[in-house]
Every structure is written in C-alpha cells, then in structure tokens.
C-alpha positions, 0 to 999 in steps of 0.5 A, spaced: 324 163 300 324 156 304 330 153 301 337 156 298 338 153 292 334 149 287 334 147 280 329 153 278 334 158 282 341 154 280 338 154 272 339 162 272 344 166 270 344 170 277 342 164 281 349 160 277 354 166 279 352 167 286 353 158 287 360 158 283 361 164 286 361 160 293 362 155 291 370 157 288 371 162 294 370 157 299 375 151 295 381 157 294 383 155 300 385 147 300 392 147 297 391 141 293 386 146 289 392 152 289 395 150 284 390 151 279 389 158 276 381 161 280 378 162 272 379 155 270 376 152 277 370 157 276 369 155 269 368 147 272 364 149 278 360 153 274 359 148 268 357 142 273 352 146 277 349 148 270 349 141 268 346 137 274 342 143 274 339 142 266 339 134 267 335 133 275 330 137 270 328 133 266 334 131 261 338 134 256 339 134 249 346 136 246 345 143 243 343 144 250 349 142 253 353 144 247 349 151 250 351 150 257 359 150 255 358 156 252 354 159 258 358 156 263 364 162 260 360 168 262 357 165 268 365 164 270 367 170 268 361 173 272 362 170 277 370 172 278 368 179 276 364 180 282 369 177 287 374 182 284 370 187 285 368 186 291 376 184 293 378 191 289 373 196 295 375 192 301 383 194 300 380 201 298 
C-alpha cells in the first residue's frame, strides 16, 4: 500500500467508516463543533466523503447520490458503533 486513502478505498464500506471515524473523532474537540450532537457530524462527514469520492470518479447520477444519502446512515452509524465500542473497553 503506497498511499492511505484513495478513491477506490474512500468508495468501500470499510474504507468510508474508518475515514469518518477519523475524521469525527479528531473535529470533537473544536469547540465551536461541540455544540453539535457526534451522530449528526458523522452523518455530514460520511455523506461528503462518499460524495467527493463518487464524484472525482467519474461523475454521479442522481439515483446514485440519492443512494449515497442512504449509505452515508449506515456508514455513520458504523462508524460511532466502533468508537463506542472501542471507548466501552478502554473504561473496563
């Protein structure tokens, strides 16, 4: 592996978790962001990393963004699971 994301990875289900993962976790602590509930932050990052990701492919038709918005719940919600998952065995 020669880079650490790229569209290919950025367009699968695990490659898209682990980018809004990251990405969320690390905008929680700016304080302007605070305010806005964690579910809803991952939704947007998720649906903009699907997005771009569908678009610097090639283009993309609208049943496939209407596709994307649904993707982006279960990507979100994926995504905060394994944060909490991870966040429940470090307090144990």
């Amino acid at each position: 592996m020669n880079s650490f994301f790229d569209n290919q990875m950025l367009l699968t289900y695990s490659g898209a978790t682990l980018a809004t993962t990251l990405i969320t976790q690390f905008l929680k602590g700016i304080k302007w962001l605070d305010r806005f509930p964690t579910r809803a932050l991952s939704y947007l990052i998720a649906l903009g990393i699907m997005l771009m990701a569908s678009v610097t492919r090639g283009g993309a038709s609208w049943q496939e963004i209407a596709l994307t918005t649904v993707n982006a719940v279960v990507v979100a919600l994926a995504a905060n699971g394994a944060f909490d998952a991870v966040a429940s065995e470090k307090n144990n």
